[in-house]
N, C-alpha and C positions, 0 to 999 in steps of 0.2 A: 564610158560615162554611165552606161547603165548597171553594169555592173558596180561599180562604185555606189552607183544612188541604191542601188538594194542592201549594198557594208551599212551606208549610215541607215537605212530604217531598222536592220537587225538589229542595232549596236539602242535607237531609239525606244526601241519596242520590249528590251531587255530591261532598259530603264525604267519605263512606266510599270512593267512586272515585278520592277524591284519595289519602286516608291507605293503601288496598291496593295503590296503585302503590309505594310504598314497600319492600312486601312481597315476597318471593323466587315468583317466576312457573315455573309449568310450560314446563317443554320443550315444544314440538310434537315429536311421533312421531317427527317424518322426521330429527329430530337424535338422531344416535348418538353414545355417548359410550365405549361396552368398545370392547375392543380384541379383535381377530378374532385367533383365533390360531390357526385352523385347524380342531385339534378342540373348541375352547372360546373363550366369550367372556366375556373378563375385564377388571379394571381395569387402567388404563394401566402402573401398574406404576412411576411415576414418586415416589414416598413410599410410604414402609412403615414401617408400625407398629411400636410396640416396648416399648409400656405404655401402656393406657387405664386411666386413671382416672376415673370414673364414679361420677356422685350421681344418683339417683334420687331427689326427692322424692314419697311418695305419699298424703301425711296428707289425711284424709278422702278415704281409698281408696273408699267408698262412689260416691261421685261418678263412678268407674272413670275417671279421668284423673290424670296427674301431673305436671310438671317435670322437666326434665333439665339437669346441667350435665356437661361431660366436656372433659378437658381428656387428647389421645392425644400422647405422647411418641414422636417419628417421624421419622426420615432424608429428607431428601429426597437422592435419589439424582439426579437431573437436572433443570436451572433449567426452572421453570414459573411461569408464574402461572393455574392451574387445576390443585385439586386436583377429583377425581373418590371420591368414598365412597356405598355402599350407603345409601339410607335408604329408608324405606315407609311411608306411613300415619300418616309422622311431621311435626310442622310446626316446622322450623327457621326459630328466631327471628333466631341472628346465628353468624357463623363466625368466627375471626381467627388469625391466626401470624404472627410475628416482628413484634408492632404494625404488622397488615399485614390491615388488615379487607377483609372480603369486601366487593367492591362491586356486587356481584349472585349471587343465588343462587339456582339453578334447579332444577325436577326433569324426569329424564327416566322417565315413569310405567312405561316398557314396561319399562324396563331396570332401573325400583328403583332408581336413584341421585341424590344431590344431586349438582351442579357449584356448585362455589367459585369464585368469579371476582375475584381479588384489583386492586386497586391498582395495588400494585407487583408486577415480577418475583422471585419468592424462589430465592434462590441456593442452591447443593450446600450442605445444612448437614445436621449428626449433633445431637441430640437438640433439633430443632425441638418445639415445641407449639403442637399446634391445637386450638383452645378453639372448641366447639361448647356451643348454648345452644337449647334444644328443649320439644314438647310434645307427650306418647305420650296415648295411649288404651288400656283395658283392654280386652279384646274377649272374646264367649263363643263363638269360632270353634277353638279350642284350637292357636292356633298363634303363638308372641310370647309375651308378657305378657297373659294371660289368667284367666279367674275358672271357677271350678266351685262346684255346687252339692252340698250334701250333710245329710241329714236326722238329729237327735239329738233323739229322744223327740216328733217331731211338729216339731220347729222346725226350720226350714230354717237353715242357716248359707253361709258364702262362702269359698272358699279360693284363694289368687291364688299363680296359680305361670308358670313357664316352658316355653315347648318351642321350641329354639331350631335344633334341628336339620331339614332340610338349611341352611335360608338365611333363618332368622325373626327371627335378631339385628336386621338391617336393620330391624325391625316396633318394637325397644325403644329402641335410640339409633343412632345413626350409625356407623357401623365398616365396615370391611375385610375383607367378611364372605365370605371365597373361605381353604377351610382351608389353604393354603401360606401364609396370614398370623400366620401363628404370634405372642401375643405375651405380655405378663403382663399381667395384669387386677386393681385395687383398686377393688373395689365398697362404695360407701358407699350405706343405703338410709336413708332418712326414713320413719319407719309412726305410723299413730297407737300410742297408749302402748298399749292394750289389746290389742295382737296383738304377737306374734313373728315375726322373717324369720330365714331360714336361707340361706344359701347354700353356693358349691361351698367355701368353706375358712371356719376357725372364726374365732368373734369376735376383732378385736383389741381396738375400742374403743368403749364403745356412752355418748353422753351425752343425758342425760333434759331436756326443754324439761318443764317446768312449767307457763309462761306458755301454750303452746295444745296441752296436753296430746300433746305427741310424742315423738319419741327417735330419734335419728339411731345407727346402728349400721356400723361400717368393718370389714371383715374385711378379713384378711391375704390379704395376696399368692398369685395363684395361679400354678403353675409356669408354665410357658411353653405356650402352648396354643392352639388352633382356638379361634374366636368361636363355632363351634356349641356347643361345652362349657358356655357359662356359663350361668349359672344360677340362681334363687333361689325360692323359694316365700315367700307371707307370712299368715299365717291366726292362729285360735287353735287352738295344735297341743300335742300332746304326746308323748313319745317314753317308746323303753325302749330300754337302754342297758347293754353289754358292750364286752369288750375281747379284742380278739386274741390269740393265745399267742407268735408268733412276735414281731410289732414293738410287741406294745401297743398297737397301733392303739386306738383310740377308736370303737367302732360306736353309732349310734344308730338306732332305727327311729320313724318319725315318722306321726303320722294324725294325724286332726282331734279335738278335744280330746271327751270321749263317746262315742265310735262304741265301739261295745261290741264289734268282731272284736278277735281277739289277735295281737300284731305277736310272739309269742313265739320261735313256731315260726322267725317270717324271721328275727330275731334270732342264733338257734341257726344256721341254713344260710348267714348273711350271715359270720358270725366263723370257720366252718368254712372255705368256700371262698376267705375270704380268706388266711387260713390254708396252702389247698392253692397259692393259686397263687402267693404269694411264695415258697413253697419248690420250686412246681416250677420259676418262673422265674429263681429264686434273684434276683431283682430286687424290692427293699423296695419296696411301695408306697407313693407317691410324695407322700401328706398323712399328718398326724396325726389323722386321723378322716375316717371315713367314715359316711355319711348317706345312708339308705331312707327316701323318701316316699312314701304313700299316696295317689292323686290320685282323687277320683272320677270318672269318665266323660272318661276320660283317653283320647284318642286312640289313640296308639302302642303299647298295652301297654306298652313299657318304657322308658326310655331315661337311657344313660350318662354324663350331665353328668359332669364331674372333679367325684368326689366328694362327688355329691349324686344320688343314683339318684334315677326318679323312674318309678312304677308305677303300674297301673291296679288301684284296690283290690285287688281279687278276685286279684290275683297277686302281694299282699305280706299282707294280714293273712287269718285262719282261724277258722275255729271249730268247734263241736262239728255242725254243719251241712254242712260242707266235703265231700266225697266226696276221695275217694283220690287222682281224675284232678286236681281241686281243689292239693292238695297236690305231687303230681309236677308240676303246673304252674308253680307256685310256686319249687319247687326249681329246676327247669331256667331258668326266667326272672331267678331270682339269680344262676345262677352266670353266664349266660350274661353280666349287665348287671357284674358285678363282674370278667370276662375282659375288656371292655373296658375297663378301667383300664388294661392293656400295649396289648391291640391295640385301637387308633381313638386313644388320649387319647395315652398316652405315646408310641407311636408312629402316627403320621396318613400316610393314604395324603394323597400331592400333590395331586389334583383326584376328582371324585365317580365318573369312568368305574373308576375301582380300589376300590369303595367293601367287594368282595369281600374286599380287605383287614382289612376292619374284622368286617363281617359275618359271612363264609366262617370265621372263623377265631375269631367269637367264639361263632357257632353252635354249633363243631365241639366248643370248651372248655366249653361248658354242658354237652355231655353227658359230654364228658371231667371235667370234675371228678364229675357226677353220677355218673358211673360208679365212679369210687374211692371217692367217700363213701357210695353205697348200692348195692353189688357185688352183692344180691340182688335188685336192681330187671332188673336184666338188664338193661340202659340201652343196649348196643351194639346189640340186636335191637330194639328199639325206633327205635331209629336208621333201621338199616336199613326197617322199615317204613314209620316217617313221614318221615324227610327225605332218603334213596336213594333210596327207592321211589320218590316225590313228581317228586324231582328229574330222574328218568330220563321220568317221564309228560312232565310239561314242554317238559322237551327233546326230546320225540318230537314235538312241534308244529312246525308250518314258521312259525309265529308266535313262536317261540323267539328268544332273543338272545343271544350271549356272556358271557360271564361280565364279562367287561372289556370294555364298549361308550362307544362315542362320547358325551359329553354337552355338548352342545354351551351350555345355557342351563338356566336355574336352571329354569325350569316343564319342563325334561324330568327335573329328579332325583329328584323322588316314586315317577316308575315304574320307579325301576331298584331299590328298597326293594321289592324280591319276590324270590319263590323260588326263581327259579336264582339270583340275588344271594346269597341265607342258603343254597340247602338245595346244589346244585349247587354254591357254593364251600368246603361243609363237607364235601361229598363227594370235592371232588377233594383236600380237607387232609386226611382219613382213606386218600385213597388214598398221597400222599405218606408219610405216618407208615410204612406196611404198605411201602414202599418203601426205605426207608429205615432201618427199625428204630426201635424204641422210644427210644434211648439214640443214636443222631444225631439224630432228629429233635428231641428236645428239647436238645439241645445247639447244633443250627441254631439254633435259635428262639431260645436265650440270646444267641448272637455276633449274630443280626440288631435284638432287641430293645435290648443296651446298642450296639452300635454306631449305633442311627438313634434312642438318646432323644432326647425332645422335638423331634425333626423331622419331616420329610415322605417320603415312601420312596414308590417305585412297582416294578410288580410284580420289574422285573428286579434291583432288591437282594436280592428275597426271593430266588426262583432262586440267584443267588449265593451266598447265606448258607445255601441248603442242598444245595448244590455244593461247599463246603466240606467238608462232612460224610458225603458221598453213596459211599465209595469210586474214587471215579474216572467215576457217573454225571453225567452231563450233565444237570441237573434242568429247566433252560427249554428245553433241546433237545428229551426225553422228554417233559416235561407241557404246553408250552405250549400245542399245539394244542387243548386241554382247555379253557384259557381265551379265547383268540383267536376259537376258532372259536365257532358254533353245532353243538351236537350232538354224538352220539356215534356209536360203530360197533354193530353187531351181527354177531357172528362164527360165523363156520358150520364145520361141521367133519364131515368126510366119509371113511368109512373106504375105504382102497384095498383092497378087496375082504376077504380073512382075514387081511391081514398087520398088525402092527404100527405100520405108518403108515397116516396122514391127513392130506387137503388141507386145510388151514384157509383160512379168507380173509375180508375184511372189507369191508364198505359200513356207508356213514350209512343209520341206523333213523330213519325216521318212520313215521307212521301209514298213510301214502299211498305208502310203500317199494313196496310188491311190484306197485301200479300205477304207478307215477311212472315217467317218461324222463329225469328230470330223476338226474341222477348227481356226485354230490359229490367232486371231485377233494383233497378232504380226508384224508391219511392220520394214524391214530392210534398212538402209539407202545401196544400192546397188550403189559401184563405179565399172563401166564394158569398160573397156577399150578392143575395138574391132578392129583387123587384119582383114585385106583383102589386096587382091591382087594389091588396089592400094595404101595401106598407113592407118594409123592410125589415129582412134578418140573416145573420150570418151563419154559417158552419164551416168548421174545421176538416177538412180530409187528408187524412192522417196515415191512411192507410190503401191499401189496393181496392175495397171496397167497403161501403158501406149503405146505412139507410137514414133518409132527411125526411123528418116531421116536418111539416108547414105549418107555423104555430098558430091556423086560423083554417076555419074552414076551405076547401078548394076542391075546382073539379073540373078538368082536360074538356068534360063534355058539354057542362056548360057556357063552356065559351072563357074560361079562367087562365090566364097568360104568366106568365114566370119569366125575367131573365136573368138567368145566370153573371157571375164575373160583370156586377151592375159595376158602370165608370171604367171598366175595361184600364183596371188599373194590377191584374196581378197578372203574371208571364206564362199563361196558357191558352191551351182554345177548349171551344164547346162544340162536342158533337152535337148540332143542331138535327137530329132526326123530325118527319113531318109532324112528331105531336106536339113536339118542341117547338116548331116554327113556325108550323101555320096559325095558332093565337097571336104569333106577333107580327103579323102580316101589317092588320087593323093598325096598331101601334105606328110602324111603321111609315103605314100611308099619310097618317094623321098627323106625324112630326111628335109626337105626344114623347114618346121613346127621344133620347136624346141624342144628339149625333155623334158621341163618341161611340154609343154603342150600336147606332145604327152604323155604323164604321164596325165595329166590332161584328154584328151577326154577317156583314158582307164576306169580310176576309173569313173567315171561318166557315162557310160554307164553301164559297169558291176554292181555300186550298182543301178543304176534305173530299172535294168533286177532284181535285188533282190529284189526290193522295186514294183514290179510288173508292172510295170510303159514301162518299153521296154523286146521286148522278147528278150532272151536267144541266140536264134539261132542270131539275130542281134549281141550280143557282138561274138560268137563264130564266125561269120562273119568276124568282123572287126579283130578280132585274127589271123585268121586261113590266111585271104585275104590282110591284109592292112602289118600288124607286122614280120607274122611268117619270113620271107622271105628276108626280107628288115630291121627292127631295130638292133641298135648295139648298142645301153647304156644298160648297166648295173641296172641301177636303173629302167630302165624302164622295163625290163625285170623281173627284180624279182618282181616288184608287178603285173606285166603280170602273172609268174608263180604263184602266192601265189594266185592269183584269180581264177584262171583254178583248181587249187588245191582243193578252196574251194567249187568248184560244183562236183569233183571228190571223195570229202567228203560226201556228201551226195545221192549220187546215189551206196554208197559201196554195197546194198543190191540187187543192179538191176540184171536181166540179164546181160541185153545190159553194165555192166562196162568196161567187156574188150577189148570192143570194142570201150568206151572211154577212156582207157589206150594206144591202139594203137595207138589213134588218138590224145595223148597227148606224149609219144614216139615218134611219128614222128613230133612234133611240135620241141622238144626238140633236136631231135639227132644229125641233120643239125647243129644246133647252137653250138652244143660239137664238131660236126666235126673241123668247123672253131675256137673252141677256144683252140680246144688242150687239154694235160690231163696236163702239167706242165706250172706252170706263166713262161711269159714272161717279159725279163727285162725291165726297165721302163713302163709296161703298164698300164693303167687307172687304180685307187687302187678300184672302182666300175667293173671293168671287173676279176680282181682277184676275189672277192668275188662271182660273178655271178658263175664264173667256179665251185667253190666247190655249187653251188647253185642246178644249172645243170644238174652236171656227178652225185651227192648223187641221187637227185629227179630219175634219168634214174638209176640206181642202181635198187633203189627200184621198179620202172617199170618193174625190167630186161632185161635192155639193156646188151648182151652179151659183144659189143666191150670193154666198160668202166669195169665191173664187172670181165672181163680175164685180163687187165692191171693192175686194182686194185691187182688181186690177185699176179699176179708177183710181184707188189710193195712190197705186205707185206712179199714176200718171203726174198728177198732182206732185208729188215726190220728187219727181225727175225735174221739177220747175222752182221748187221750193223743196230744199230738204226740211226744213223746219216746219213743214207739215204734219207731218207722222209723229204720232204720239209712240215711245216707243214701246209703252206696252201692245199695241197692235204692230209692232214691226215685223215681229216673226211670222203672224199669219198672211200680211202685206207680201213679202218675202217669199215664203214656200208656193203661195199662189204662182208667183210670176215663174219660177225654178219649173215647179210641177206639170207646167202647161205651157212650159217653151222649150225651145230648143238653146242650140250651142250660144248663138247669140244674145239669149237670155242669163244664159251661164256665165260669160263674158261681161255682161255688165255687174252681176253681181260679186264677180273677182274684181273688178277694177274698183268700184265701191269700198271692197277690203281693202286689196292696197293702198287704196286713196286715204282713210282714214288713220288719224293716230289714237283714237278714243278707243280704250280697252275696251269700253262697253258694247259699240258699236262692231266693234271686230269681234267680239262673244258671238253676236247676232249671225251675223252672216256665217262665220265657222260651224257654230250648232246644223245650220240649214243648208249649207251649200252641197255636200254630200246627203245629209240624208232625205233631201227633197229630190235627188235625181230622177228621173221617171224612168231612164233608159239608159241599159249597162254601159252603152260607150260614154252615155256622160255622166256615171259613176264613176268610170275608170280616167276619167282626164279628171276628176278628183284625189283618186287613188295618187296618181303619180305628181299632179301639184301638191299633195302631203309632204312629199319629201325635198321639195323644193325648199333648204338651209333659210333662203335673205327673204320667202316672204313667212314661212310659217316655223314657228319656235316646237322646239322637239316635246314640249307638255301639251300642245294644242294637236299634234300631231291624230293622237285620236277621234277628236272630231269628224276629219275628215275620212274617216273608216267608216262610220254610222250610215244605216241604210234602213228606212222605212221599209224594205223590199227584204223579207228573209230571203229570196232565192238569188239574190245577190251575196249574201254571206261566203257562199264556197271561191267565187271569185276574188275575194277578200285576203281568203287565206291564200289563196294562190300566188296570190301579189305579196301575202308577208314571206311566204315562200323562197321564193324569186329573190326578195331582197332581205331576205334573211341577216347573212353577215350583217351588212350594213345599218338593220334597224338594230341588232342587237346593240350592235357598241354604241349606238344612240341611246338604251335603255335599259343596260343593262344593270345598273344602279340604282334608274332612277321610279319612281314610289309610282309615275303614270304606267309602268308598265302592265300591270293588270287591267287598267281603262284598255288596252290598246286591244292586249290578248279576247279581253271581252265582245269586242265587235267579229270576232274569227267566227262566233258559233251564231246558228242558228238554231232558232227553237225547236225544232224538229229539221233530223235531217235520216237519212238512210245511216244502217250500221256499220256501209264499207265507209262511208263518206266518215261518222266519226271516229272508224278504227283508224281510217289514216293521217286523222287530226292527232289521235294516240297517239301514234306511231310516231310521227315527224318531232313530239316532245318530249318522247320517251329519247329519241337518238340525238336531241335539239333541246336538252333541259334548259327552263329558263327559271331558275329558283325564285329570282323576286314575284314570279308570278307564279310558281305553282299550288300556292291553295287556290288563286281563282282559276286556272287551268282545271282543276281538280272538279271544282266545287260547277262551272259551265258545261263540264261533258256530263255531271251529275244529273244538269235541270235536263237537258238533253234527252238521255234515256226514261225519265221520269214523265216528261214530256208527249215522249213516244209511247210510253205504256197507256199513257193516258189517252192520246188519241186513238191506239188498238184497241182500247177496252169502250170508249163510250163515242166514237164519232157514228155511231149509229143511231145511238141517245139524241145525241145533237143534231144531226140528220132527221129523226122524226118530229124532234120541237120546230125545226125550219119548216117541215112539210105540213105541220099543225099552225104554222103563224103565220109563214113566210114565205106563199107558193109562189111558181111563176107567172 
């Protein structure tokens, strides 16, 4: 018998080798199939698109598998008989054109493509069809056609959506998927009856199967458009639903059908700024409805499919749990994803190295709209703290990259989706605006936006189109090197003894500037609009050096002030040397100087005392003497505290720390006095945020007075949650974590788990690890991280966070350890770089970072290695900095701050 059973599997297994020969075979490696173009490898370019038509079947979606049929309307431009199309992960059954079937059909793995290999030769023909016939898979790696999970009253539920950008079309069906393939899309889906799909445009025609309970649904045509756009979600959902003032648009906001947050609020800010932006563009948006989705444990935070936004809960629905940052989050991530509806969709940069295009500019309108619709948010100072500020740190890296860089292959387009791409191309659009004027600038914008709808543009149309508008400036002459290059300059300015004039002059700022030999033959075209005491004028720096008349009497020694880069609106710093800065001290204290640029003189001294360039004890100076005392913005004050932080980060192993804890306590505690432990009604939505900034930061100090209130709070809490206002939740929270033990720990997990509110499980994830006071209950944090059914693999980073640098190497230990495991949890997905980010410490020893090198040198993890790159950069940067002045800083402690 057992011999027999082994005749028939031979005789079986003979079979299935016969029937898979029949089947479409992989490519080996070594066969290429894109076409080198230099800076890019693309498809041959020999047929192009020009309407897919696309059936998705996906009845008994549970199974997470479906059917494809697609049938692409397409020119062949040059006689072939091989066509070449994106595919991945997909299994094509059969291909055909012009009754012209494939006679073999291959994939090349590396390169994500099928090859067609026809019969006959197919001639130049205009609206050829190639009828492709396939089978996808749903996958929970959130990239393609994929599933999330989401909880309503204890029951878990499914929600299957898309995310299709940079290059994951390829992942759904076959296509063309490189954004100069502009084309129109008619998507037909099949779902079982009991759920709804949505996609990028509305229903045309939807017909009900009976017989095996389905319903096939066709929407209308979508405009001409990139394959990253499309798009569709299919779940049981439910929306709320408004309508625009301007074109009647159709908005709806969409979650999953029970989730008890309120999509109210997005509602209200979705119809507003679509509102703003067809009347600033004076260009109709370009569907009759527009649609917000709700995705749980959504990768991306956000993204701008035509017509079908699609968001990471907690930055589309709110609640009475929400905190204030909650909500301006919220805002800025609608307007931002609703500005690309003109720039990314209606008009698409030509290939990914311009991707500035899309991003840079839709950054810049998220706050640009934020800013008109809530003028009391302060939203331009804000700006300037988190995406100037940011953008400038960055770029002080020799790990930096251009704004517009080379991309030569789809697995390099993930890491060009960071911050000098958003923060660095929204900076150099604010500087253009401030260039330009309010009223050319958006009138550039109109001639470049209708003149490249629904095409493809690269950067020199843009240049163009606001060359147009510029008076007679040369805009790609003036800003290009902004984009082109890496970095910026930092300008120094030197008075010629009592007179009126000064040398100015310029080099590239990095952090290793004032050691480096290494010298940037890069010049920046410098617009430097200069304050003084008696009025306003500008100059041109044009060159590496020069000399600036002050077109009025002046003089350093009688007390006569200047500030450079007035409005800290163009992409450099100012060597602030003492002659420079101690006139603006007065300024300063007085509030007279305005807060962007008292924002501005801060970061520019702080990173030139990093960059070695001014001492230490000078920025603690100007802190301790000009600030502590006298400022009251908000925004000015948290990059005040986030600075002082970061030298308090690296001195964790000193002596003398706690004696710069006292003397960062006492900077702080004055300023909690005055602002209270509860918001005040209508005050600055920057001074609410500062407070929880504050009272947490002096928490963790151990400041008594905040830490005995917090704990009343949570008393009170534990009896009524409806107590707690939640912008004091955080500070309520790390109190009780920081100054308890495992029991305390304990209650604030069951809290998490107990809740369904996004908002409230934000709170507790932010604080639960990085309030730990003590490694063992950091590490029952570390290992509830990985625990699948309470914490989603994008929050996962949270709970790495540690107030405590000397807890970092333990960190890495534990990614170590579970190495394997977290990769395949990340190795796709976009959070991987938040995760990598919590490994380093601001200052550690040389072995301790060679073998952080080492492990990712033999353990590459490409989605993260620019910030892998750009963490062990601040690192050493960090280090040189402490070697070179905690001496400095030690004598300003022993000068202010004895024991």
């Amino acid at each position: 018998m057992k011999w027999q059973t082994n005749i028939f599997f031979i005789f079986f297994y003979i079979f299935i080798v016969l029937a898979s020969a029949k089947k479409p075979s992989k490519v080996p490696i070594n066969e290429l199939y894109l076409i080198d173009k230099v800076d890019r490898l693309v498809l041959p370019g020999n047929v192009v698109p020009r309407v897919y038509n696309v059936h998705l079947n996906t009845k008994n979606i549970k199974s997470f598998k479906y059917k494809g049929e697609e049938d692409i309307l397409l020119d062949i431009v040059k006689k072939t008989d091989t066509i070449v199309i994106h595919s991945s992960e997909i299994e094509i059954e059969s291909a055909e054109i012009l009754n012209n079937k494939a006679k073999e059909i291959k994939y090349s793995v590396d390169e994500e493509v099928a090859v067609f290999k026809f019969k006959k030769e197919l001639p130049v023909s205009r609206n050829a069809t190639l009828k492709i016939r396939f089978r996808g898979k749903i996958n929970d790696k959130g990239r393609g056609f994929y599933r999330s999970k989401y909880l309503v009253d204890g029951i878990e539920h499914l929600i299957y959506s898309t995310q299709m950008e940079a290059s994951d079309v390829r992942r759904v069906f076959p296509s063309f998927d490189e954004p100069s393939y502009k084309a129109i899309f008619n998507l037909k889906l099949t779902i079982d009856k009991d759920l709804q799909a949505i996609s990028n445009t509305a229903e045309k025609k939807v017909t009900e199967n009976k017989r095996d309970k389905s319903r096939a649904i066709e929407f209308k045509p979508t405009p001409k458009m990139s394959t990253y756009l499309v798009a569709f979600v299919i779940g049981d959902i439910e929306y709320n639903e408004g309508y625009s003032s301007i074109d009647k648009t159709r908005v709806r906001v969409y979650k999953g059908k029970g989730v008890k947050e309120s999509s109210e609020l997005a509602l209200q800010i979705a119809i507003k700024t679509l509102d703003f932006f067809v009347d600033y563009f004076n260009i109709s948006y370009p569907l009759k409805d527009l649609k917000l989705v709700a995705i749980p444990d959504f990768t991306f935070y956000a993204m701008e499919n035509m017509g079908l936004l699609t968001f990471e809960d907690i930055y589309l629905l709110t609640s009475d749990k929400a905190t204030l940052v909650n909500n301006k989050e919220l805002v800025d991530m609608i307007a931002h994803e609703i500005s690309h509806q003109w720039f990314g969709n209606l008009v698409t940069m030509e290939w990914w190295s311009m991707i500035w295009l899309n991003e840079g500019f839709a950054e810049f309108f998220g706050y640009f709209a934020s800013a008109s619709l809530y003028p009391e948010w302060n939203v331009w100072l804000e700006f300037s703290q988190n995406i100037y500020n940011k953008a400038l740190y960055l770029d002080s890296l020799s790990s930096t990259h251009p704004v517009q860089l080379t991309v030569r292959t789809t697995s390099q387009i993930a890491e060009i989706f960071d911050d000098i791409s958003y923060d660095k191309g929204a900076s150099i659009v604010k500087m253009i605006q401030n260039l330009l004027g309010p009223d050319n600038f958006r009138n550039a914008l109109r001639y470049y936006l209708k003149k490249y709808s629904y095409q493809n543009t690269v950067t020199q149309n843009l240049w163009h189109s606001f060359s147009l508008f510029s008076n007679g400036l040369n805009v790609s002459e003036f800003v290009n090197n902004y984009i082109v290059y890496p970095g910026y300059p930092i300008i120094s300015i030197v008075p010629n003894g009592n007179t009126n004039t000064f040398q100015i002059s310029q080099k590239r700022f990095t952090f290793d500037s004032a050691t480096s030999t290494n010298k940037s033959s890069v010049i920046w075209n410098c617009f430097i609009k200069f304050q003084t005491e008696y009025g306003e004028f500008d100059f041109l720096l044009n060159k590496e050096s020069d000399v600036i008349t002050v077109p009025h009497p002046f003089n350093f020694s009688a007390g006569d002030w200047i500030k450079p880069n007035y409005g800290q609106s163009q992409f450099y710093r100012i060597e602030y040397s003492e002659h420079l800065l101690l006139p603006l001290v007065p300024k300063i204290k007085s509030l007279e100087l305005p807060a962007v640029d008292r924002l501005g003189v801060l970061s520019d001294v702080f990173n030139s005392a990093k960059a070695l360039s001014t001492q230490t004890s000078l920025f603690m100076d100007l802190v301790f003497g000009a600030y502590k005392s006298n400022e009251s913005n908000g925004d000015v004050w948290t990059y005040l505290i986030r600075s002082v932080e970061e030298i308090q980060n690296i001195i964790f192993n000193q002596d003398y720390k706690q004696r710069f804890n006292n003397a960062f306590t006492d900077l702080l505690a004055g300023l909690s006095d005055s602002l209270g432990f509860d918001p005040k009604e209508n005050e600055d939505a920057a001074i609410t945020i500062l407070r929880t900034t504050v009272n947490t930061k002096l928490v963790l100090l151990g400041y008594e007075p905040i830490i005995n209130e917090a704990k009343q709070r949570y008393e009170h809490f534990k009896q009524d949650h409806k107590t707690l206002n939640p912008d004091i939740s955080k500070v309520v929270f790390t109190s009780i974590l920081n100054t308890g033990n495992k029991t305390q720990q304990d209650e604030i997990i069951a809290l998490y788990l107990s809740t369904t509110d996004i908002a409230e499980k934000k709170i507790y994830l932010e604080i639960l690890s990085y309030s730990a006071p003590t490694l063992e209950l950091f590490n029952n944090m570390l290992l509830f991280s990985l625990n699948s059914s309470a914490v989603e693999t994008n929050n996962i980073y949270f709970l790495w966070n540690t107030y405590k640098p000397e807890f970092k190497i333990h960190t890495f230990n534990f990614f170590v350890e579970n190495f394997s495991h977290i990769d395949s949890l990340f190795k796709d997905n976009m959070m991987y770089p938040k995760l990598t980010t919590t490994l380093f410490c601001n200052k550690i020893n040389e072995t301790q970072l060679n073998q952080i090198k080492s492990f990712f040198n033999d353990n590459p993890v490409p989605m993260a290695e620019s910030s892998i790159q750009s963490d062990s950069e601040n690192i050493k940067y960090n280090t040189n900095w402490f070697n070179s002045y905690s001496f400095d800083l030690l004598d300003w402690l022993n000068n202010n701050y004895k024991l």
